[in-house]
N, C-alpha and C positions, 0 to 999 in steps of 0.2 A: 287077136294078135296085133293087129292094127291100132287097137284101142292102147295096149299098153304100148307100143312104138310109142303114141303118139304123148301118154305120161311120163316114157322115159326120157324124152325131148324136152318137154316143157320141165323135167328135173332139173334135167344139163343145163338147159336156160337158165333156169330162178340160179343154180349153183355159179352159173357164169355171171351172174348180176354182179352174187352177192361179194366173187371172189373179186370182179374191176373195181367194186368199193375199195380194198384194201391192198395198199401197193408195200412190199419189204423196200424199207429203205436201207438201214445196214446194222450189223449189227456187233456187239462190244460187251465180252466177259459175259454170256450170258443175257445181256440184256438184248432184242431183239426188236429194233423201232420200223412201226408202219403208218404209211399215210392213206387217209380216206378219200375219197374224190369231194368231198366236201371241205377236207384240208384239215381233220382232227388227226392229230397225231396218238400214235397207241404204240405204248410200252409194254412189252410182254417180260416177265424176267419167270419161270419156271422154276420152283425150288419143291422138291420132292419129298423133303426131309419136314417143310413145313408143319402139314397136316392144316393149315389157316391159308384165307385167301386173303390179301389186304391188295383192294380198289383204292387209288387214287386218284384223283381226276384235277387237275392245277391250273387256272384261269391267270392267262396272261396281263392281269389288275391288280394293282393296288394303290397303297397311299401315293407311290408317284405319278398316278393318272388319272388323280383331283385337281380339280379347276379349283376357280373362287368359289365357295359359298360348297365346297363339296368336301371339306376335311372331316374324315372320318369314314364317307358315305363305302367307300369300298369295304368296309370293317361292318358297318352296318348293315349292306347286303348280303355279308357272311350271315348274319344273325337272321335274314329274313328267307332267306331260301331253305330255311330249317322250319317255316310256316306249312307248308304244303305246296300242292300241286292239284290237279283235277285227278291224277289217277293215283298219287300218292296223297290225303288231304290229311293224315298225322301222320307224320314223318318220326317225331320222337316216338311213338310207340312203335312203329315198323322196326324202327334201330334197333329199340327195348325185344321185340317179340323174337327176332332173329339172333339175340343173342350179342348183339357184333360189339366191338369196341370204337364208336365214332369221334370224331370231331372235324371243326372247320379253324381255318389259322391265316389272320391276313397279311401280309410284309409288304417289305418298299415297292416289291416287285411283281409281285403273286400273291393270289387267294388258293388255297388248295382245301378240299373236301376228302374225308377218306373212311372208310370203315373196316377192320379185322373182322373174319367170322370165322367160324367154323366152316372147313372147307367142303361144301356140297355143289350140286349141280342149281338145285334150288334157291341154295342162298345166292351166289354167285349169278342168278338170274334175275333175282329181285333189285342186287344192287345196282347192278348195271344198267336195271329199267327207271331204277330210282336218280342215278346220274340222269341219263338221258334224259328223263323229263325234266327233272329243275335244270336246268340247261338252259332251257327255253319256255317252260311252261310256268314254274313260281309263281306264286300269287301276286307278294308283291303291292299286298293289298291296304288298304289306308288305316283299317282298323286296327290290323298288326304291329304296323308303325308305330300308332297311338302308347302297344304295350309295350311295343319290343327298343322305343327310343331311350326311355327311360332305364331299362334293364341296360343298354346299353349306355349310356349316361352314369349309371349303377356301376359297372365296370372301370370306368375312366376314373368318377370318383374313388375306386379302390387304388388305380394307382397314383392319386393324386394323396394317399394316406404314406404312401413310401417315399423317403428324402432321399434314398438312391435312385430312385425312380424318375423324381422330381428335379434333381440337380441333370441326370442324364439326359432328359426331355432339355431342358434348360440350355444344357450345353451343347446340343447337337441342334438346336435349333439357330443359336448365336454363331453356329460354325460356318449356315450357309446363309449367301445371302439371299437368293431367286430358285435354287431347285429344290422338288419336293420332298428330299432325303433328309430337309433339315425340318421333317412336319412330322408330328410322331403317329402313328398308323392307327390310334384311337381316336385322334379326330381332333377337332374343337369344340368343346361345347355348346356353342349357339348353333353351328352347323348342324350337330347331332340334335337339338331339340327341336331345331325350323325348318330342316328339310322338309320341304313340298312330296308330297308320295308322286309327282308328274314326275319332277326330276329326276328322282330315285328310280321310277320304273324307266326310262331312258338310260341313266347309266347302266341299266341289269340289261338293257337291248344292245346298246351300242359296245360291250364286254365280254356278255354271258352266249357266247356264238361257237359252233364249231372248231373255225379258222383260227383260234384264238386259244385253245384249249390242247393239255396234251392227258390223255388218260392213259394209268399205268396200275398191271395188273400184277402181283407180286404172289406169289406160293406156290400151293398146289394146286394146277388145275391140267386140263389140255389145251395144248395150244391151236390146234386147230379147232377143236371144237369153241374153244371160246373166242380166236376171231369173226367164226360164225356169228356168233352170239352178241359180238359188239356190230358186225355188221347191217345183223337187224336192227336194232336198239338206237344206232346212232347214224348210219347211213341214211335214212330218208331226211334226217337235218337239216333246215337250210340255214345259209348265212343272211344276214341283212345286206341292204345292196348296197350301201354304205361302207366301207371298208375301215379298219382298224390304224387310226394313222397314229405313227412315231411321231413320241415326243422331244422335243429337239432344245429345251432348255437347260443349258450349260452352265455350270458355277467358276464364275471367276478366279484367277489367282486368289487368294487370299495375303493381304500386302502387311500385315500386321499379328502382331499375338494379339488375339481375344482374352478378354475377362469377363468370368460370369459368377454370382453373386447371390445365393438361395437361403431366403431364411425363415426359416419355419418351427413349430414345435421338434423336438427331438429331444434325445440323448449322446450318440453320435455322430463325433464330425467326420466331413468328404471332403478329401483332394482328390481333381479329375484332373484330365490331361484327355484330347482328343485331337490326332492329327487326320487332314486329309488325303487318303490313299486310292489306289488304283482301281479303275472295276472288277471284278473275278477274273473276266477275260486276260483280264493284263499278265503278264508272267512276272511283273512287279510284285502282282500282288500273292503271288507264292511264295515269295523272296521276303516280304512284310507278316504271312504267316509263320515264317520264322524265326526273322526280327522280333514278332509279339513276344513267340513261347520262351527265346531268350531272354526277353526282357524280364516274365511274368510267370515263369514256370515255378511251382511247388518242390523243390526247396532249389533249383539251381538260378535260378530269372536273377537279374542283376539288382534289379528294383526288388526283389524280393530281399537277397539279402542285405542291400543300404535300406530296408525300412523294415520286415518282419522278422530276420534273423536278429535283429538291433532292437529289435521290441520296441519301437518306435513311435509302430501300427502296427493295428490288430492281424487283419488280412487283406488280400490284393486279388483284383481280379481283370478281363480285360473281355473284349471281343470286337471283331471286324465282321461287319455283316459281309456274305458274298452276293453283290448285288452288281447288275446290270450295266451300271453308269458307275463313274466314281463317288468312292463313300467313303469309311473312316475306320478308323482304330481308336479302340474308349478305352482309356485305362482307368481303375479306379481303387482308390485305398479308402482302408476303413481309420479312422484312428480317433480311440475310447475319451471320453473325454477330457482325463488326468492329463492325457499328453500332450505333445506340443504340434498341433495342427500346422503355424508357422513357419516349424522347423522340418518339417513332412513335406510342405511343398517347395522348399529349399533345397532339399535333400531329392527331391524326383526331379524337379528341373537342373538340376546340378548333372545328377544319371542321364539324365535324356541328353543334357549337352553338350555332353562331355565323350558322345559316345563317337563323335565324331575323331577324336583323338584315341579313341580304346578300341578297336576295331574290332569284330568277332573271332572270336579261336576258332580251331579244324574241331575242337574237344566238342565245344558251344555248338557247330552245326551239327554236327554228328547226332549231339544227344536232343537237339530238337527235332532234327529228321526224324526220330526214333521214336519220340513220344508223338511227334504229329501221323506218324504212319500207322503206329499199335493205333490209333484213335480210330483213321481209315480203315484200317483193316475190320477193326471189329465192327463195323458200321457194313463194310461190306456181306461180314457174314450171316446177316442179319438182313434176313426176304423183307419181314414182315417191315421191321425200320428203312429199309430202304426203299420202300415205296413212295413214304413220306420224304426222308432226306434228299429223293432228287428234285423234290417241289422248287431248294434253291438252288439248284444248277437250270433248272429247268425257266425258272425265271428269270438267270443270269443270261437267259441265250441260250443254251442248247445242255442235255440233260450231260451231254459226254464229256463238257467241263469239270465234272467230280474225276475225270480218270486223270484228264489232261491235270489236273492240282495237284493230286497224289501224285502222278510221276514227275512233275516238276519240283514238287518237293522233295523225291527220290534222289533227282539229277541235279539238286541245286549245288552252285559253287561259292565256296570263301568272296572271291570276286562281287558273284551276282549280287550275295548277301550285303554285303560290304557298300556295297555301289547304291544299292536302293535305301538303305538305311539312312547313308550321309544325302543322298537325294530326298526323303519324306522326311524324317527326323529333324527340321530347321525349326527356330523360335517362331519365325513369322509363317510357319504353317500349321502351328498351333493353336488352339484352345482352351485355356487354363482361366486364369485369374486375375490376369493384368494385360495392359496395353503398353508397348514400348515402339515410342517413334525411333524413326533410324533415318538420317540422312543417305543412304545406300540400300536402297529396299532389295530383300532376297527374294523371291520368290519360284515357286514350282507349279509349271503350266501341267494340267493332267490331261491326257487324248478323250476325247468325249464319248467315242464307238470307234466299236473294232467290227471288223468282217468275221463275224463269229460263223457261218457259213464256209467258210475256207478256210479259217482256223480248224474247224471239228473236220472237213469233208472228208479227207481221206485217213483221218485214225480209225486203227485196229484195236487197240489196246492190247492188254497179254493177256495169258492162256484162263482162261472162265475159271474159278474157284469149281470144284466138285456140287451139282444140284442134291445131292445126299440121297438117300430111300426113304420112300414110302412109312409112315407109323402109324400103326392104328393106334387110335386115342380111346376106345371102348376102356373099361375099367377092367373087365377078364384079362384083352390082351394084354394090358402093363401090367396085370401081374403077373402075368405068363413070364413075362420078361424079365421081371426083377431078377436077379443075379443078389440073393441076399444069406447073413451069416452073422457069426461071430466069430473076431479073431482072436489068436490066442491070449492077445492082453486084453481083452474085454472088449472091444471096440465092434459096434454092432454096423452091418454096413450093407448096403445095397445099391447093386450096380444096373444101369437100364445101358447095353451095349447096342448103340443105336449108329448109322451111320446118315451124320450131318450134313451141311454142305459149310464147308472148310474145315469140314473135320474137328469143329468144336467141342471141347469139353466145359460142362458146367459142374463143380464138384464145390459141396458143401459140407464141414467136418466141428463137429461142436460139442463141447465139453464142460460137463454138468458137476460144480462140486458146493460142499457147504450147506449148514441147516442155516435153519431163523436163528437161532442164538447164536452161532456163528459169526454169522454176518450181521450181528446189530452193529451198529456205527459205526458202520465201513463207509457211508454216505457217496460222495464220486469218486471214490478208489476205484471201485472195479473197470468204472467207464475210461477214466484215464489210464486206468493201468492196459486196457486194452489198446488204446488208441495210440498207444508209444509204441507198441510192439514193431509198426514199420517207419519208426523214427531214428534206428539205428541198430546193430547187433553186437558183441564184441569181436566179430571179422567185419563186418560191412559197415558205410556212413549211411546214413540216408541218403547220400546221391546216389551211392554206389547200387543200392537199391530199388531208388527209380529206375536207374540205367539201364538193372541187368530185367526189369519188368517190361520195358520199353523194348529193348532188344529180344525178350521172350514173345512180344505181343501180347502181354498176358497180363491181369489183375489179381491180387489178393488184397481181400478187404477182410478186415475182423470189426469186431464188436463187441462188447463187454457188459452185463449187467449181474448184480449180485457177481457170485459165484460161476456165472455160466459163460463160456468165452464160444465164439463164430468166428467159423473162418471160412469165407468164401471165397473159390478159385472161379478166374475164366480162363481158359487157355484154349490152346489145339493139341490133336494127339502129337504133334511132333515136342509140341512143348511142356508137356502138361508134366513129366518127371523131372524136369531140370527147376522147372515152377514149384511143384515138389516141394524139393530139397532147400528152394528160397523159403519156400512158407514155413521146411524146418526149422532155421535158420532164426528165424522172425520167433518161432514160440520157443523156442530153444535158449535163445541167447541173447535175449533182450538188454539192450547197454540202460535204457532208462538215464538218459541226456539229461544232465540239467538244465542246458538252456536251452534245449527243446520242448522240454518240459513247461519252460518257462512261455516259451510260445503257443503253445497249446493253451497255458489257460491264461494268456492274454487276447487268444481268440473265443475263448470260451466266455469268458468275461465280456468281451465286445458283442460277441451274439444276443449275450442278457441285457446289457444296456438297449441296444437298438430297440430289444421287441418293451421295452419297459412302459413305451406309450400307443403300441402295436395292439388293437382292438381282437385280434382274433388270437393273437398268443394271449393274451391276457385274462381272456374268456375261458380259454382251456386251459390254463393254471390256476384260476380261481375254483372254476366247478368241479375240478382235483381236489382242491383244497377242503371244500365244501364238505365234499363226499368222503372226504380221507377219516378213519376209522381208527389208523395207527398210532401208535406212539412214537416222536421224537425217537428215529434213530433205527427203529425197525426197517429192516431189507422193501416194504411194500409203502413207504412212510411216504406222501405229497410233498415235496420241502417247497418254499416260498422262493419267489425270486433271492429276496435277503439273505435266506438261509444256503441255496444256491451259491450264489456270491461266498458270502463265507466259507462255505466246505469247497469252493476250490482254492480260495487264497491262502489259504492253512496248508494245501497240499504240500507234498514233500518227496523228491525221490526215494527218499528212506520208504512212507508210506506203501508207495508203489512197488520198490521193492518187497518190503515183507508181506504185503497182499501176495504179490509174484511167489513168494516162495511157500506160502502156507496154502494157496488156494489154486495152483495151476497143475494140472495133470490130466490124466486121462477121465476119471469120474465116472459118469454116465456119459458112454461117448457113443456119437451116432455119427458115419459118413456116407454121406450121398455122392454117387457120379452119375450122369447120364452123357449119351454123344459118344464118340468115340474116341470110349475110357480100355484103355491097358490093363483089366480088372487083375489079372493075375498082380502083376508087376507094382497094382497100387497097393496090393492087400502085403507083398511081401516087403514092401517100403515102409509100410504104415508098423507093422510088425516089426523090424527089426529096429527101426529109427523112435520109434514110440514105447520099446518094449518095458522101458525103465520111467517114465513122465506119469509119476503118482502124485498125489496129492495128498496132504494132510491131514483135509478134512473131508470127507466122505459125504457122498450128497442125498441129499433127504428133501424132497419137494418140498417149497413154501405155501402152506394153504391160502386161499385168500376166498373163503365161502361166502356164498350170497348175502347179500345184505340191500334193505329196502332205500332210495334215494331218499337225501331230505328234501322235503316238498317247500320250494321255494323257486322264487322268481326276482331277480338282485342285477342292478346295475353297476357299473362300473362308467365314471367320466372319463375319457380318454380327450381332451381339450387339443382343437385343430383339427381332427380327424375327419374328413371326410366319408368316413364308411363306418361304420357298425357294423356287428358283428352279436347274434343270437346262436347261442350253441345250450342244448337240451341232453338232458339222459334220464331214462327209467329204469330200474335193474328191473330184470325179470327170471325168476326163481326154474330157471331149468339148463341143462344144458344139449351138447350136438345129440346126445344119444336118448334124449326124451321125446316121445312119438309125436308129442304135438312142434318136435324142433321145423319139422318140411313148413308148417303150415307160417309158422312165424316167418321164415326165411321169403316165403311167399308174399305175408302181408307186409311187411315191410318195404320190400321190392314195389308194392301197391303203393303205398304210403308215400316213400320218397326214394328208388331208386331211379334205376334207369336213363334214359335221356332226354331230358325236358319235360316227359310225359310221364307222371308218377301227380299225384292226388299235389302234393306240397309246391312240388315246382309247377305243375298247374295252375297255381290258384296265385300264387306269389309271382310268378314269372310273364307265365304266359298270360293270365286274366288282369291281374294286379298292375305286373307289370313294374314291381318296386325293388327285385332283388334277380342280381347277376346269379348269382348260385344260393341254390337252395335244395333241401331234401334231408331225407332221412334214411336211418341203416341201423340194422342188426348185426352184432357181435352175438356168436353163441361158445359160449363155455366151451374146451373142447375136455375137460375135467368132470366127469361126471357125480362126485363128490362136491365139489365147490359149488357144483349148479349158478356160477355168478356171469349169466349171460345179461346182457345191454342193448335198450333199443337208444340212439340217440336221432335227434334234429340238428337241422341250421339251417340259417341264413342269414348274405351279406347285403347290405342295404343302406340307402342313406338314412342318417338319425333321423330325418324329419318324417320321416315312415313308419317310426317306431309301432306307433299304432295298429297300423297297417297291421302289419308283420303278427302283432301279438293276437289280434283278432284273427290271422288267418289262421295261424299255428291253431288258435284256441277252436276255432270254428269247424275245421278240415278234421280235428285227431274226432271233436266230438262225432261228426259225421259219418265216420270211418269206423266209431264202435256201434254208433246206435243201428246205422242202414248197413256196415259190411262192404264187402265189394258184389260187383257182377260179374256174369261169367264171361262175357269179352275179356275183364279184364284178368282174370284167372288164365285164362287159355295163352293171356300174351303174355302174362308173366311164367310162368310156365313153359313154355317156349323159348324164351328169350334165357331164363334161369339156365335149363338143360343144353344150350347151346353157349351160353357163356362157360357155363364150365369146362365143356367139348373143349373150346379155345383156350382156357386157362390149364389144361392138362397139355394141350400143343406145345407151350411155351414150356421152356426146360428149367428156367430157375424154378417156376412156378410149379412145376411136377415137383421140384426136387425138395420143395418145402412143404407137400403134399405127403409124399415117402415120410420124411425125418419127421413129420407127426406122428405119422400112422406108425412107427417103429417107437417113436416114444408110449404114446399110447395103447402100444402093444394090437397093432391093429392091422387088415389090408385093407385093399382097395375095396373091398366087398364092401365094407362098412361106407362108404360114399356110394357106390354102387343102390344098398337098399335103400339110403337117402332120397336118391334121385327116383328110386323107384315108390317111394312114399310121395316123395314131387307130385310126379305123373298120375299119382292118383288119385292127390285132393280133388275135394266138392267146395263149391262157395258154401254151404254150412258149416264145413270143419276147417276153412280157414277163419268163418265168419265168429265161429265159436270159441277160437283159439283167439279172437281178436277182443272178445268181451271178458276173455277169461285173464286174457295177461298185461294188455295195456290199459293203462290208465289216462284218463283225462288232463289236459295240457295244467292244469291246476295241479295236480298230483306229479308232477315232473321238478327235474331240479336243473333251472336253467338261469344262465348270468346270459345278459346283454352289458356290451361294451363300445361306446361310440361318444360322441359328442351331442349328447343330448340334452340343449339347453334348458327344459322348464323338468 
């Protein structure tokens, strides 16, 4: 008795420890913040409906907390704490065996690390042991460096291949004079290739701390059990004794317009514009997420309509990062080379100047409130994304700055809007293209810090969104669940009545018409005809239509090839009939605009020119081309850039119309909902509003049967390019339902999936040392007639590696068939396989395109069920034998490189 007195004691003890570790600080819509006596801060957000756990963990570093001689080095220790640890010492295979979805992401202001999994007690143990030790323990080590500077270096040069990229760099560098927001978060080159591994391992000590860190735990789990669990894990932590001191470098008024001036290989021209604006903190700078959407909004932005509704330019686009100190607003236009670049940035600074005298309408804030808030919303409803997205509020200052944006966006006034506009909005606090003296200099002081402490201390926020229920993600149980039929006009449908958190609906509806002879030389009819559908209707404009989407909170997206049209909804159940009835609307009564028309494929046109000198689109349009089988004209036919070109400048709205009317109807129609879908109410909508939407032509599957790759190995010179680009395919003669499919799905996975740890990105990445991304992947037929499944490769790399790269490719595939895998590596892929899928059924788009096969293919879930149970039961001989039997040697592959390969 005495004996257990005295364990129940020392329980209560260790529990009392564990609990003074972890103090509630407060908490907001669900999110629930705690501090450690070490001073880690932990986010709990609870969402039931997940069925996925996503860990985030976000280090208060980045590119603004580089000295001299350290540009980059925050971006580079992202890449190095993916080397190991002593109790983790391969970390990409861990990721890979567990199945999870990772990465690591560096900004002005933050580093943040994160992985999705499948939600277990196991996994969720692993990951949190695997935070806590790189934390502190990273290797860090000199050899890695050696690999991982050049991969990194390999990155920089990819973006040094992009002229939007390179003018943005450009321009935001010329914007500051002395703070490090004007340094772009990949580095400098020499810094990246000379950093010292002393240096480097001091920045990972004097950053990579406790105090310094906030980790946030996002889906399904318990929350008391799992502060226990962070308790252990991160509680015994220490900080350095050295403290984390604020950086105190200020950028001046700026007294003049900048001009900046980038001239490189291309096809399209850039006008930029970049003013200096508020930190997130600021309520300024709510007031300027407004001012943006105004400016830049798809199709209402002001600048949108003096340069893309005028077909001027191509497209527009814009962003303000939300950062800590003050930072900026980048605007940027595209415009194709026929046009007139001169008269494009005549016509933006003309808008931007003018705006001081045009002041914003009640119309104008209204309907950017609207669009900016559908944006927040759907961000909030989303566990798994929001784990990640408070990375930048979190590195703005405090994570409750996402709340405080959204409702000041909510409560913003004409006034406020007004006020800050003609306040940032001035020549001499811009960015552009030129320089103009002024005898009377204007300029605008920005506050440097705010008391973000006393800004956030006492907000509540409002009422928590719904954590949703509990889903089993097992294969039996979702079919238990399906809610599936036929309605009375043919429309095959199945319902998963699930309860989300905010009550989201995901519904997907697609419609199957027309054979091969049908559709010959229909070329981008069907793509455009689809792509107008929310460009106007004969009751709605296009505005009218973003409006009442923005005001629904909701999305519909379609899509269009051959014969077959998509239409994707997101909504919530309150809105998902009203949503509905827009998407009828949209396939009903399509106006088919001419001069929206005309803007579409003056965008589409502009897309083609830009990638015309773009290594990796050029590579995967060639080895199309290569491999293309059909004849000029056929529905499955490769066309060329040129031919591209051509078959959209021919287009016609007549075209699009009589496509419209010969080819749109119900067909082979399949609709998917999951979340919480109104099933009754969508079947008798879909029924009485659909009951007459036939089609002409009747749809008849296009074959496209196996056929062997031509066995070739072809360059392509892309001149100026800093990056290359090696992209491979092998066909291979089976499809999802041939029993040797598990084993392929596995070797592959061997070959080049996973993260970082797969045979290809090993050997190129990690040993080599010469390419940012690399690996390789299996497509399997889901046709079992066509059997025309696909193993492909890649990798991006500097041209001067060429070699490299082709040895490795050639060296690794031979190795791979002659010796097979091990069974370590079986047992991780396998693991990692069966858990990633767990997590790809979690996620709702993802199930719902899972269903709409399986109903095309006349199939349930059993059939992925025995798949997975075929997984589970390879041996290293029958993958080993499935790997000599179907792939071929990097010789017998049909692969184009595209890069600037001088000899």
């Amino acid at each position: 008795m005495i004996k257990n007195l005295l364990i129940s004691y020392f329980l209560i003890a260790c529990y009392a420890v564990t609990s003074a570790q972890t103090t509630q600080v407060t908490s907001v819509e669900g999110i629930t913040e705690y501090k450690m006596d070490n001073g880690l801060k932990v986010l709990l957000f609870p969402d039931n409906s997940a069925q996925t756990i996503t860990v985030n963990i976000t280090y208060l570093v980045g590119s603004r907390h580089e000295g001299y001689g350290e540009k980059g080095m925050a971006h580079l220790l992202e890449h190095m704490v993916f080397k190991g640890t002593p109790n983790h010492p391969n970390i990409p295979k861990e990721l890979s065996s567990h199945g999870s979805r990772p990465n690591g992401t560096t900004w002005y202001d933050r580093t943040n690390y994160f992985e999705t999994f499948n939600a277990t007690d196991e996994n969720l143990d692993w990951a949190l042991d695997l935070e806590a030790d790189r934390m502190l323990n990273s290797y860090i080590a000199k050899k890695d460096l050696e690999s991982e500077f050049s991969v990194v270096r390999n990155e920089f040069e990819s973006g040094e291949n992009d002229p939007t990229g390179v003018l943005l760099e450009k321009v935001i560098n010329a914007a500051y004079l002395w703070h490090n927001y004007g340094n772009s978060t990949i580095g400098n080159r020499s810094d990246i290739e000379r950093v010292p591994i002393e240096n480097l391992k001091a920045f990972y000590s004097k950053f990579y701390r406790p105090d310094n860190a906030v980790l946030m735990v996002t889906g399904k789990f318990e929350v008391d059990k799992t502060l226990d669990l962070i308790s252990s894990k991160f509680g015994d932590l220490k900080n350095p004794s050295t403290p984390v001191l604020m950086s105190y470098t200020e950028e001046p008024a700026q007294d003049g317009e900048k001009n900046v001036s980038v001239s490189r290989v291309g096809d399209l021209q850039l006008v930029s514009a970049l003013y200096h604006t508020p930190a997130g903190s600021d309520p300024d700078f709510a007031a300027m997420s407004v001012v943006e959407n105004i400016l830049t909004d798809e199709p209402s932005g002001r600048i949108y309509k003096a340069l893309i509704e005028t077909q001027k330019a191509s497209s527009l686009w814009s962003f303000s990062p939300f950062t800590k100190e003050p930072g900026f607003m980048y605007i940027n236009v595209d415009v194709p080379s026929e046009k007139n670049a001169d008269e494009v940035e005549t016509i933006l600074r003309s808008t931007l100047d003018n705006l001081k005298d045009n002041p914003i309408t009640a119309e104008e804030l209204e309907r950017a409130k609207s669009n900016i808030l559908k944006e927040i919303d759907e961000v909030f409803r989303n566990s798994a994304y929001l784990g990640t997205y408070m990375s930048e509020f979190i590195g703005a200052g405090d994570w409750r700055l996402a709340f405080l944006q959204r409702d000041r966006v909510e409560n913003m006034t004409l006034d406020q809007v007004n006020s800050a506009m003609k306040k940032y909005l001035i020549p001499t606090n811009r960015t552009t293209g030129r320089f103009y003296p002024t005898k009377n200099p204007e300029r605008v002081s920005l506050p440097h810090n705010t008391d973000i402490s006393a800004l956030v201390k006492d907000y509540k926020g409002k009422e928590a969104m719904s954590t949703g229920d509990a889903f089993d993600v097992a294969y039996d149980a979702i079919q238990n669940s399906i809610n599936g039929g036929t309605l009375s006009n043919g429309v095959n449908y199945a319902f998963i009545e699930k309860n989300n958190r905010g009550n989201t609906v995901t519904l997907s509806f697609s419609g199957r018409n027309g054979d091969v002879k049908s559709l010959m030389n229909k070329g981008m009819i069907p793509r455009f005809t689809a792509n107008m559908l929310n460009k106007g209707t004969t009751t709605k404009s296009r505005q009218q239509i973003e409006d009442e989407l923005s005001k629904l909170k909701s999305s519909i997206y379609f899509r269009g090839s051959n014969g077959n049209i998509y239409a994707n909804i997101s909504s919530t159940e309150k809105d998902l009939m009203p949503t509905l009835i827009l998407m009828e609307d949209l396939l009903m009564n399509p106006k088919f605009d001419a001069a929206e028309l005309e803007k579409l494929k003056t965008e589409e046109l502009a897309y083609l020119e830009s990638n015309k000198t773009e290594p990796q689109f050029l590579a995967s349009q060639k080895l199309a081309q290569i491999n293309n089988t059909y004849p000029a004209g056929h529905p499955l036919y490769a066309m060329s850039i040129e031919e591209q070109e051509a078959a959209i400048k021919k287009l016609t709205v007549d075209d699009l119309k009589s496509f419209y009317t010969d080819y749109y109807g119900l067909g082979y129609s399949i609709l998917v909902g999951i979340g919480n879908v109104p099933s009754e109410e969508v079947k008798t909508f879909m029924e009485e509003k659909f009951g007459n939407f036939k089609s002409k032509n009747p749809y008849s599957y296009i074959a496209n049967p196996y056929k062997p790759v031509k066995e070739t190995n072809e360059s392509l010179i892309t001149p100026d390019k800093q990056n290359a680009m090696t992209l491979g395919g092998f066909s291979i003669n089976i499809s999802d339902s041939h029993e040797d499919y598990a084993a392929l799905e596995i070797a592959s996975s061997i070959l080049g999936g996973g993260f970082l740890n797969s045979r290809i990105a090993d050997r190129l990445r990690q040993k080599d040392g010469v390419s940012y991304g690399a690996g390789a992947g299996f497509q399997g037929d889901g046709n079992k007639d066509d059997q025309n499944s696909q193993m492909y490769l890649y990798a991006i790399y500097a041209p001067e590696n060429f070699d490299k790269v082709q040895l490795g490719f050639k060296e690794e595939i031979a190795r791979f068939i002659k010796d097979g895998i091990t069974e370590e590596e079986l047992t991780n892929a396998i693991n990692g396989w069966i858990q990633s899928k767990n997590v790809s059924r979690a996620k709702d788009n993802e199930l719902s395109s899972l269903i709409n096969n399986n109903i095309f293919y006349n199939r349930t879930l059993d059939f992925q069920k025995s798949i997975e149970d075929n997984v589970s039961k390879l041996t290293v001989s029958k993958v080993n034998a499935a790997i000599k039997k179907y792939i071929g040697p990097y010789e017998k592959w049909s692969v184009v490189n595209a890069g600037d390969f001088k000899n």
